[in-house]
Wavefront OBJ file of the C-alpha trace (Angstrom):
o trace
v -19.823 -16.270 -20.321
v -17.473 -18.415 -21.498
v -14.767 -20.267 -18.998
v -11.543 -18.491 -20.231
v -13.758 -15.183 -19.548
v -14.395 -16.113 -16.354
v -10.657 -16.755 -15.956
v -9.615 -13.609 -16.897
v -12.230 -11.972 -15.506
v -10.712 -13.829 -11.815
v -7.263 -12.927 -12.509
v -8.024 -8.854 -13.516
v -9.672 -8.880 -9.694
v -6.876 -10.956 -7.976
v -4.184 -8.413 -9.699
v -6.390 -5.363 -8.906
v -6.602 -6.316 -5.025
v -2.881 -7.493 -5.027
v -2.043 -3.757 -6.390
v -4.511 -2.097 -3.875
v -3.190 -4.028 -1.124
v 0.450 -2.700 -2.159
v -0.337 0.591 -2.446
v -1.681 0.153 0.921
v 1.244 -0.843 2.393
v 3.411 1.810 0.558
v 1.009 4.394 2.151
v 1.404 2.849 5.187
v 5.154 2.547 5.849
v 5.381 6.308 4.101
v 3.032 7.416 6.482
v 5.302 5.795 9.331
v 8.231 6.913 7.718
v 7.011 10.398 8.139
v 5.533 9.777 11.665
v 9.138 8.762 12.452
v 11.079 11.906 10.916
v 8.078 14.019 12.861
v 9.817 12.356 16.219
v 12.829 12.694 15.042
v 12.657 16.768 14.379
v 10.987 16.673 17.966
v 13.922 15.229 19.575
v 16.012 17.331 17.887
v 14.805 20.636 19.192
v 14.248 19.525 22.105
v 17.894 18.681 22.381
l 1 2 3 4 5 6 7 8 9 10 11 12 13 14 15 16 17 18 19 20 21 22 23 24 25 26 27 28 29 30 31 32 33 34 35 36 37 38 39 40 41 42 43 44 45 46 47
C-alpha cells in the first residue's frame, strides 16, 4: 500500500467514527428530548 493510501484510508475511518459518534449524540439528546416531553405530559395530567 502506498502512503497516500494509507492516508486516505486513516481519514475515511476518522470521518466514519466522527459521524457515528454524532449520530450518537443526536440519538441521545432525541431520546432525552422525548424522555423530557414523557415528564412533561405526566405532570400535566396529573395537574
Amino acid at each position: 500500500m502506498s502512503k497516500s493510501a494509507i492516508w486516505e484510508l486513516g481519514l475515511v475511518i476518522s470521518l466514519h467514527s466522527i459521524g457515528l459518534n454524532v449520530f450518537k449524540l443526536n440519538c441521545n439528546q432525541l431520546f432525552l428530548k422525548r424522555n423530557q416531553i414523557k415528564d412533561m405530559d405526566i405532570m400535566m395530567s396529573e395537574l
